[in-house]
TORGU-372782 format. One record per atom (N, C-alpha, C): residue number from 0; residue in one letter; x, y, z. Coordinates in steps of 0.001 Angstrom, whole numbers. Layout:
residues N
R  seq  type       xx       yy       zz
R  NUM     A        X        Y        Z
...
//
This chain:
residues 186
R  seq  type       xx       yy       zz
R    0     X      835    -1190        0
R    0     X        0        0        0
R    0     X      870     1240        0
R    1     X     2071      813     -227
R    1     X     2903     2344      -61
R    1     X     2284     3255     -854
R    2     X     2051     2972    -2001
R    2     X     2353     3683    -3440
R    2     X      586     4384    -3383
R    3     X       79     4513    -2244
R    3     X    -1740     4828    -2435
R    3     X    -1710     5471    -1106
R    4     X    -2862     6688    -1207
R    4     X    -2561     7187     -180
R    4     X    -4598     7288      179
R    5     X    -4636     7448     1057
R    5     X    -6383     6930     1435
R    5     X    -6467     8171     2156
R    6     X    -8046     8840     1924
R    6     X    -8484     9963     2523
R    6     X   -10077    10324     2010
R    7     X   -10143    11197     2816
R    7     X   -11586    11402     2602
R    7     X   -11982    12900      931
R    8     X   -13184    12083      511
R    8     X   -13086    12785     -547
R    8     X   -13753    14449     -272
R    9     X   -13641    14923     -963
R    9     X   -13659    16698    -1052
R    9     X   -14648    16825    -1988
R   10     X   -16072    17694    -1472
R   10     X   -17154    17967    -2025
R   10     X   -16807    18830    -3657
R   11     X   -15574    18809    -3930
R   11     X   -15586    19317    -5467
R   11     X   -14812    18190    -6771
R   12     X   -14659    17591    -5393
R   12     X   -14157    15983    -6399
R   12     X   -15518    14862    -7187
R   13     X   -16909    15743    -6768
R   13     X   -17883    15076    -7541
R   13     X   -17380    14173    -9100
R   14     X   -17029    14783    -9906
R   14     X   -16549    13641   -10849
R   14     X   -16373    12903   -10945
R   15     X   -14944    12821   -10057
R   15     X   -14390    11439    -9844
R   15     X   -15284    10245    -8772
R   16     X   -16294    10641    -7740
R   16     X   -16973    10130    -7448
R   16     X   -17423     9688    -7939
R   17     X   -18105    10155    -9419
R   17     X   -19270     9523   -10150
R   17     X   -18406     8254   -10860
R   18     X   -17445     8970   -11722
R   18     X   -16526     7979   -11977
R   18     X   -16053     6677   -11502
R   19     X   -15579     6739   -10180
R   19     X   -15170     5642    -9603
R   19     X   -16558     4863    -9060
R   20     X   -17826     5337    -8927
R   20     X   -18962     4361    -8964
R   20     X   -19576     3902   -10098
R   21     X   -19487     4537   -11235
R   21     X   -20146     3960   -12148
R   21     X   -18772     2927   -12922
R   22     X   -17215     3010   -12197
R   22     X   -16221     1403   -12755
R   22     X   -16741      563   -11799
R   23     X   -16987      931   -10483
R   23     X   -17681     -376    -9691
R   23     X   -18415    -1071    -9912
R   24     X   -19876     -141   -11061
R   24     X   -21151     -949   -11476
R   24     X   -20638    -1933   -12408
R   25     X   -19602    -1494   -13118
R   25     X   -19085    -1851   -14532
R   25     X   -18543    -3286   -13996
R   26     X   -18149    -3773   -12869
R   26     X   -17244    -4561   -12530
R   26     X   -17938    -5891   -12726
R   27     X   -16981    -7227   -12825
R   27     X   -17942    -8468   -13258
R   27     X   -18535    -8859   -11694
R   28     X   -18182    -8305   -10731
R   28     X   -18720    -8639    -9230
R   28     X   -19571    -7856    -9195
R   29     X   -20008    -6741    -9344
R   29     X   -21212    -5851    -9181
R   29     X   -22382    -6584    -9275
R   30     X   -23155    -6893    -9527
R   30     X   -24298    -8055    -9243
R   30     X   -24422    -8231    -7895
R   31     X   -23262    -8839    -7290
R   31     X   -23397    -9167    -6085
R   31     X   -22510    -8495    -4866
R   32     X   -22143    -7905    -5658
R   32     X   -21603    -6282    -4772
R   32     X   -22101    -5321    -4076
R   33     X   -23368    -4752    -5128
R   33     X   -24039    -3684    -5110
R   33     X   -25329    -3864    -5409
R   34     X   -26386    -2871    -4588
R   34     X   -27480    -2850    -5151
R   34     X   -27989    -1720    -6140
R   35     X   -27539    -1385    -6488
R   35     X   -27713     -838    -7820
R   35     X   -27224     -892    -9297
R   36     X   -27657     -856   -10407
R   36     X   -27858     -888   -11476
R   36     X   -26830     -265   -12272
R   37     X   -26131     -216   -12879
R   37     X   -25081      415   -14050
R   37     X   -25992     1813   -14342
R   38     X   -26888      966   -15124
R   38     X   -27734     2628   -15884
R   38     X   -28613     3347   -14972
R   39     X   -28957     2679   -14091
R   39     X   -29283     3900   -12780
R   39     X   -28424     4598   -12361
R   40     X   -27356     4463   -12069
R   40     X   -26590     5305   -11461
R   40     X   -26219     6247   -12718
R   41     X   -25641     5873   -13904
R   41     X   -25194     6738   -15330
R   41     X   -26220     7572   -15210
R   42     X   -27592     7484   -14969
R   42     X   -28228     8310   -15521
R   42     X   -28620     9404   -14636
R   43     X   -28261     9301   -13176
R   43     X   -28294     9800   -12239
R   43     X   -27746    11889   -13142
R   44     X   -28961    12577   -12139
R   44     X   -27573    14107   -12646
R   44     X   -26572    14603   -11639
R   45     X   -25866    15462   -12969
R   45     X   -25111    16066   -12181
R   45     X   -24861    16137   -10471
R   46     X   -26227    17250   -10199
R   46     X   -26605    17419    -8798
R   46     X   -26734    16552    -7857
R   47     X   -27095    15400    -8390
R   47     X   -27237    14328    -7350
R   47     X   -25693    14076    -7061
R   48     X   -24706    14167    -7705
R   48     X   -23265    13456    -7561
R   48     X   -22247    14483    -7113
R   49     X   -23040    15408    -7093
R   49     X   -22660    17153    -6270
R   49     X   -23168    17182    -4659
R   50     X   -24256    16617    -4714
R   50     X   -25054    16862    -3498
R   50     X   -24469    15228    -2415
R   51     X   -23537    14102    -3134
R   51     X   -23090    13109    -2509
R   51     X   -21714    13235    -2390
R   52     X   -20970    13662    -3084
R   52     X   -19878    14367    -2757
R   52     X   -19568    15237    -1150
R   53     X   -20613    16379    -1409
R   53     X   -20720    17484     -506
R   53     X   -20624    16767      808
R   54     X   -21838    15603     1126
R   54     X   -22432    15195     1740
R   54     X   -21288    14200     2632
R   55     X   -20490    13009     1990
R   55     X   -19435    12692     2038
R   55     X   -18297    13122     1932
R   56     X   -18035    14437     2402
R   56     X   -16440    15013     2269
R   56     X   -16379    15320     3718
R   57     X   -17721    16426     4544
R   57     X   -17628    16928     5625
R   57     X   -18852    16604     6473
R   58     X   -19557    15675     6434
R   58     X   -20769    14995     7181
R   58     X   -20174    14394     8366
R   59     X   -21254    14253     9478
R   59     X   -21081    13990    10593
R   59     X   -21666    12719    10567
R   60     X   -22642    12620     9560
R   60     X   -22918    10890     9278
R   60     X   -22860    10024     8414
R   61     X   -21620    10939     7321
R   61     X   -21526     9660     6465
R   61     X   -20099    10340     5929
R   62     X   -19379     9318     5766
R   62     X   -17934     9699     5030
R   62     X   -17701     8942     3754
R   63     X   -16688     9245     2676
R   63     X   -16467     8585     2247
R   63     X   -14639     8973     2011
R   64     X   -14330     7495     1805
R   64     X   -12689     7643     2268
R   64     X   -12184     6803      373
R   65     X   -11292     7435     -272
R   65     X   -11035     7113    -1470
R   65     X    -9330     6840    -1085
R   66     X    -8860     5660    -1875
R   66     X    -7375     5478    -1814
R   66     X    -7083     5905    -3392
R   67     X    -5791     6733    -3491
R   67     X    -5273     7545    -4778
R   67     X    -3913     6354    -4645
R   68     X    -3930     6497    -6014
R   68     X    -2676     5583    -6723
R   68     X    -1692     6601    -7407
R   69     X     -500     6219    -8359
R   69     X       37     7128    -8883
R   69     X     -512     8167    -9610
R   70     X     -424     9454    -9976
R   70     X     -774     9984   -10825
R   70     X    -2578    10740   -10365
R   71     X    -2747    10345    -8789
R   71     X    -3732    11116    -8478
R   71     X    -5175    10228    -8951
R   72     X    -4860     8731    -9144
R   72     X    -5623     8131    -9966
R   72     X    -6456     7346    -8681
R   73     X    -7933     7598    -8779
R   73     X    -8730     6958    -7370
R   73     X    -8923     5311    -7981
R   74     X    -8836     4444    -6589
R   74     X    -7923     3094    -7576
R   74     X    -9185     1995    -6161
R   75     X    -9784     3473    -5802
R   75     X   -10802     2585    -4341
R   75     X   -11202     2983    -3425
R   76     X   -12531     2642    -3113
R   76     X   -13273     3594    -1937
R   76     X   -14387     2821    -1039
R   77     X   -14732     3727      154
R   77     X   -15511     2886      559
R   77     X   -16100     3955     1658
R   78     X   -17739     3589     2021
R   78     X   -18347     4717     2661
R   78     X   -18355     3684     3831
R   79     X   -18240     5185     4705
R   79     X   -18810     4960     6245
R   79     X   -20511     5757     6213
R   80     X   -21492     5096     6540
R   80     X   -22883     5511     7198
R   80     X   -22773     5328     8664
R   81     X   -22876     6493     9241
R   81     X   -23480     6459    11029
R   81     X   -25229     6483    11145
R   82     X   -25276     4878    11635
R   82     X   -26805     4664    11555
R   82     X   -27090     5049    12886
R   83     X   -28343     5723    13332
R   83     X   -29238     5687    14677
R   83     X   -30389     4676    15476
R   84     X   -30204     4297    16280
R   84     X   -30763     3457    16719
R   84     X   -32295     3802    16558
R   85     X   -33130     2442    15756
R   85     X   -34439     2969    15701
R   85     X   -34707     1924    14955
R   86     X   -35721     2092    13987
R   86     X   -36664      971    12967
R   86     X   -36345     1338    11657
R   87     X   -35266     1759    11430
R   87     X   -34958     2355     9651
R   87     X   -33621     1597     9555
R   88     X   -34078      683     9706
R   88     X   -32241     -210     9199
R   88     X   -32862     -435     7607
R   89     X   -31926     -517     6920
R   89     X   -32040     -661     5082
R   89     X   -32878    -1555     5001
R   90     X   -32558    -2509     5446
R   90     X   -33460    -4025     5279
R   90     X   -34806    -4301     6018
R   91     X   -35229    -3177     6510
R   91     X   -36327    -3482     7581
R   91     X   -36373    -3915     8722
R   92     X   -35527    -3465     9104
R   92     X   -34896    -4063    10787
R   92     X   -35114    -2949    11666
R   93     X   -34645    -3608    13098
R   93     X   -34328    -2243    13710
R   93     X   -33103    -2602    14279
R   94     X   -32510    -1384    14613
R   94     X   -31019     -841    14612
R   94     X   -30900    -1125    16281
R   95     X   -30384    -1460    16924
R   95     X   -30773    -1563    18419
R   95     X   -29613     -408    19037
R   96     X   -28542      -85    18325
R   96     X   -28099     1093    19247
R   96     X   -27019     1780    18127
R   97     X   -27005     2847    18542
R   97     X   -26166     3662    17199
R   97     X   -24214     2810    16897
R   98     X   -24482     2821    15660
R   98     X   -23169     2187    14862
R   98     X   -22676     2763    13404
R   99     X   -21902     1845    12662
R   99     X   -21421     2542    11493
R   99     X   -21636     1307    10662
R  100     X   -21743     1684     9182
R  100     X   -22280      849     8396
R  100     X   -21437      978     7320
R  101     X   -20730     -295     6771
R  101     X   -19517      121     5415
R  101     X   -20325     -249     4566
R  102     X   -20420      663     4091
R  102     X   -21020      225     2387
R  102     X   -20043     1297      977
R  103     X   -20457      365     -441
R  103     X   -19774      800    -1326
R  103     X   -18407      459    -1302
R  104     X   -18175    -1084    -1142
R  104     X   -16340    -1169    -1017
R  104     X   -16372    -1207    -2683
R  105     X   -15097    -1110    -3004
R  105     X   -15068    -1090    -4471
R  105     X   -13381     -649    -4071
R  106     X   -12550    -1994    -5086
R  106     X   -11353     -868    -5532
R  106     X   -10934    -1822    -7079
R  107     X   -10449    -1093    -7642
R  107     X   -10131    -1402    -9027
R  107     X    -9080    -2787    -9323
R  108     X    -9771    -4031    -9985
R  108     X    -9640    -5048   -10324
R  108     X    -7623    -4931   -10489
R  109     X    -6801    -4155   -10796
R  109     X    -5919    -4478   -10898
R  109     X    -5130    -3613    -9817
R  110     X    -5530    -3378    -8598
R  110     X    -4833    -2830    -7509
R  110     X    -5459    -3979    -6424
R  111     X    -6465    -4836    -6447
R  111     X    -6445    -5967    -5715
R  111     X    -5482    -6735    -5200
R  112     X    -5374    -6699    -3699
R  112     X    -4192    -7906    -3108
R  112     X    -2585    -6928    -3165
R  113     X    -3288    -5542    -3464
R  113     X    -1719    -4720    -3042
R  113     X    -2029    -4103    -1460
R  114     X    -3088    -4268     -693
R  114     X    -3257    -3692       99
R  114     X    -4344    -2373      434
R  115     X    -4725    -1832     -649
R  115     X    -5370     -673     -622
R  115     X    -6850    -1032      261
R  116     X    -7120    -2179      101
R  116     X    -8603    -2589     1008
R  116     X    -8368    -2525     2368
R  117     X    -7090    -3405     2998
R  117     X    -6705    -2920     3781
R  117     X    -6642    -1060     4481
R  118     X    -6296     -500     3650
R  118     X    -5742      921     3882
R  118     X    -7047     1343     3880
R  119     X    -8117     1476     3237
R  119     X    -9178     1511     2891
R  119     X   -10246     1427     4687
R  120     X   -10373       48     4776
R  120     X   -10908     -282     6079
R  120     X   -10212      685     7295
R  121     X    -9403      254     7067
R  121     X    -8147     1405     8639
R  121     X    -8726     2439     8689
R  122     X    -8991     3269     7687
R  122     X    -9275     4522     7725
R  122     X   -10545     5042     8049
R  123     X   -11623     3647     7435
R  123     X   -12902     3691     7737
R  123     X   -13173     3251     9335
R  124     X   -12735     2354     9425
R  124     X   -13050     1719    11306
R  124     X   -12827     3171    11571
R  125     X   -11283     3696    11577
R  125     X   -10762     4766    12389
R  125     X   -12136     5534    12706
R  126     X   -12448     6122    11978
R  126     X   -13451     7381    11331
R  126     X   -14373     6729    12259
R  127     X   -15009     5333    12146
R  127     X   -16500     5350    12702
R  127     X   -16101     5158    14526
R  128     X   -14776     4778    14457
R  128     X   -14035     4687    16201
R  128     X   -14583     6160    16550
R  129     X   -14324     7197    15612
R  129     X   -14333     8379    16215
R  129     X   -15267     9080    16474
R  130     X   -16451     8506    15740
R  130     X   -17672     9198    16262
R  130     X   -18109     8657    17636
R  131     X   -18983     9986    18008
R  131     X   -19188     9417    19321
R  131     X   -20449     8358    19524
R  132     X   -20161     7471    20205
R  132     X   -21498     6324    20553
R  132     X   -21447     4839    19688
R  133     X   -20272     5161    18581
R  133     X   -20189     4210    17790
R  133     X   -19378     2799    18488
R  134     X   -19288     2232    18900
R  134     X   -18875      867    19258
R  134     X   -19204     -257    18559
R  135     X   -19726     -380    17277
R  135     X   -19774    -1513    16099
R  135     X   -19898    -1109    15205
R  136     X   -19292    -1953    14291
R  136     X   -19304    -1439    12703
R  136     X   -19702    -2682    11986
R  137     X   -20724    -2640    11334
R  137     X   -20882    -3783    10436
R  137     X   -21124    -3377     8714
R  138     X   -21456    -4288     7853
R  138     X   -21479    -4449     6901
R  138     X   -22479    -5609     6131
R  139     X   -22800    -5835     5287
R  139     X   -23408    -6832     4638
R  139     X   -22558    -7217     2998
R  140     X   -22502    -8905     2968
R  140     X   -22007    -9291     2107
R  140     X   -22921   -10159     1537
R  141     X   -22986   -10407      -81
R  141     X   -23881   -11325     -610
R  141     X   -23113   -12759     -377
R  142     X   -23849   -13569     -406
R  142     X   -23461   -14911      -83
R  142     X   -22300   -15617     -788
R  143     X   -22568   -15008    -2147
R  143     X   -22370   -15696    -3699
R  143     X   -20741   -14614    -3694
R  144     X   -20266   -13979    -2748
R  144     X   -19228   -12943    -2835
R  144     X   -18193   -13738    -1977
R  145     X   -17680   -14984    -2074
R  145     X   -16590   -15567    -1430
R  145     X   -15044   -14640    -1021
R  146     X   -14685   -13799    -2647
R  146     X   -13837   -12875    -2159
R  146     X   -13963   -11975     -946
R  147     X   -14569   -11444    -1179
R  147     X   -14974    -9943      -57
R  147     X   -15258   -10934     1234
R  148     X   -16210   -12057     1127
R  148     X   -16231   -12732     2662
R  148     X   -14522   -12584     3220
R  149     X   -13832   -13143     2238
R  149     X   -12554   -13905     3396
R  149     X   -11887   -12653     3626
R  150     X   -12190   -11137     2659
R  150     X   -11379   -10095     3404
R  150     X   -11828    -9874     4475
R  151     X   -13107    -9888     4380
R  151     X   -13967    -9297     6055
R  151     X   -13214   -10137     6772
R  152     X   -13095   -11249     6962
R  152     X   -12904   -12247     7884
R  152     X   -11633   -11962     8274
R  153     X   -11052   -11643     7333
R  153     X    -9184   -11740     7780
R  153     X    -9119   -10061     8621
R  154     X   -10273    -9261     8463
R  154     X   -10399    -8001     8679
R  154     X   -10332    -7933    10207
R  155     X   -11039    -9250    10968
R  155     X   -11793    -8998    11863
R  155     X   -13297    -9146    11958
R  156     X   -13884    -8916    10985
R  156     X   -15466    -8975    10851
R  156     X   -16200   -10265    10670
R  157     X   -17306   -10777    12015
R  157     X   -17277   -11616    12330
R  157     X   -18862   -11752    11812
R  158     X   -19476   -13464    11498
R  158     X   -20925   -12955    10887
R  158     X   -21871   -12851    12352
R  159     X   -22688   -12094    12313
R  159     X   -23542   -11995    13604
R  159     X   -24720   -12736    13919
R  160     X   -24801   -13672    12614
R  160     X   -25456   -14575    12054
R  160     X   -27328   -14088    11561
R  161     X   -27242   -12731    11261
R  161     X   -28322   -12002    10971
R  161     X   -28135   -12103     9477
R  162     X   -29290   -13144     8826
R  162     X   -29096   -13341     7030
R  162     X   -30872   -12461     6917
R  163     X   -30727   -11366     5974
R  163     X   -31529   -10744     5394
R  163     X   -31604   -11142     3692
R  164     X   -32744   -10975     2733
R  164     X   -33237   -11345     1303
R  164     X   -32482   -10337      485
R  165     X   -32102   -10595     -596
R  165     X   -31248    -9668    -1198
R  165     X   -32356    -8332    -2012
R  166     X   -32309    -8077    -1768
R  166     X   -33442    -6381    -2354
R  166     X   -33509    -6926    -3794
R  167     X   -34945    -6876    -4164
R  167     X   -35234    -7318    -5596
R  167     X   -34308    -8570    -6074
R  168     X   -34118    -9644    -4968
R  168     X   -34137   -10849    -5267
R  168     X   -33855   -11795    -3855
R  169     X   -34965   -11727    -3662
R  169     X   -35399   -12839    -2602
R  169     X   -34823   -14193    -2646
R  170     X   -34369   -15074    -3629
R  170     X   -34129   -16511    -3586
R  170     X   -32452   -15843    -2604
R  171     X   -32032   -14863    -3177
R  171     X   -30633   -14854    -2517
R  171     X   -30424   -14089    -1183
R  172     X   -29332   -14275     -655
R  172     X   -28897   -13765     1040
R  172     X   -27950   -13329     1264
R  173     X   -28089   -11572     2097
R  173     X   -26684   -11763     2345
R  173     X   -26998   -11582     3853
R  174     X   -25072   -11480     3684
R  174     X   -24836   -11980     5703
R  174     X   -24496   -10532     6477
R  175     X   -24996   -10087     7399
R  175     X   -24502    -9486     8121
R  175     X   -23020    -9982     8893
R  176     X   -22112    -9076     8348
R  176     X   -20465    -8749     9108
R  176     X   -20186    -7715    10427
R  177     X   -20034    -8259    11493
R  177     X   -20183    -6915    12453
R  177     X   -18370    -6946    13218
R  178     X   -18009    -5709    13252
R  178     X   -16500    -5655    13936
R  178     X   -16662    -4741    14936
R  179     X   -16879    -5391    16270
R  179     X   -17015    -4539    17932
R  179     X   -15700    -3923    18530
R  180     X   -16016    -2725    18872
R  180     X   -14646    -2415    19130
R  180     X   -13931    -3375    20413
R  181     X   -14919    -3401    21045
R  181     X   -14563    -4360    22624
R  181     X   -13520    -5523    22034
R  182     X   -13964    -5926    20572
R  182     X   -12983    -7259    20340
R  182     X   -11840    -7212    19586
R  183     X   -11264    -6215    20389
R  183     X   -10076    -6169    20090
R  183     X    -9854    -5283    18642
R  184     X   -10874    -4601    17938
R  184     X   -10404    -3675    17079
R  184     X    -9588    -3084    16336
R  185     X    -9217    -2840    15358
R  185     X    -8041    -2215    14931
R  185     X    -7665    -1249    15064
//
């Protein structure tokens, strides 16, 4: 990971935001990556990718942290959400006490296994360590995503054994990943 440097993105870097989500949709794992669509997101405007930017550069509840490669080139990213305890968990749940939620991992098919996911997570735990009240961080993985399982796993992130229906496709599941700070944390 020398050669990449990880940080949070800057509400005028909208572009490259849009950019680096619509190579994620593009990716042959996206299916079971993401819940959204290639041409939903393309078709998304401007403003919307202005107004997520903004939102993720200096928010108190949601970050997003991008790793740069040579040449200033964003090579991977990944959001922190600070959820509130209540009945609005994504999936129809309820949230039983305030935490942080990784969503949007994504880093580019040929910077895989140099570390940047690594660098990536560090920065994200850090961030949700730092808000106040946060003491778990979880995530959700599709079933059918063996890669991304064994990073979580080697991460620390343990399943909590909470399996929810995959949004607009029920036959499939993914797993809730949760990393407590109490257990030893990074």
């Amino acid at each position: 990971m020398n050669q990449h440097g990880v940080r949070a993105v800057r509400a005028e870097e909208w572009p490259q935001v849009r950019e680096l989500r619509l190579a994620a949709l593009r990716d042959p794992a996206a299916p079971v990556a993401f819940l959204e669509a290639y041409e939903d997101a393309a078709a998304k405007p401007d403003s919307f990718w202005r107004e997520r930017a903004a939102g993720a550069s200096t928010g108190s509840r949601v970050r997003q942290f991008v790793a740069e490669g040579p040449h200033g080139v964003w090579v991977g990213s990944v959001t922190v959400l600070v959820e509130e305890a209540g009945p609005d968990d994504v999936f129809g749940g309820v949230i039983e006490r305030r935490q942080a939620h990784l969503v949007g991992v994504f880093v580019r098919a040929e910077h895989r296994g140099s570390g940047v996911t690594d660098a990536l997570f560090e920065a994200a735990v850090a961030w949700a360590w730092s808000v106040e009240g946060v003491e778990r961080v979880r995530l959700y993985v599709h079933e059918n995503n063996p890669r991304a399982q064994a990073f979580y796993r080697r991460f620390g992130f343990v399943r909590s054994g909470e399996v929810v229906p995959v949004p607009g496709d029920p036959s499939a599941q993914e797993y809730e990943l949760v990393l407590e700070r109490s257990a030893g944390a990074r």
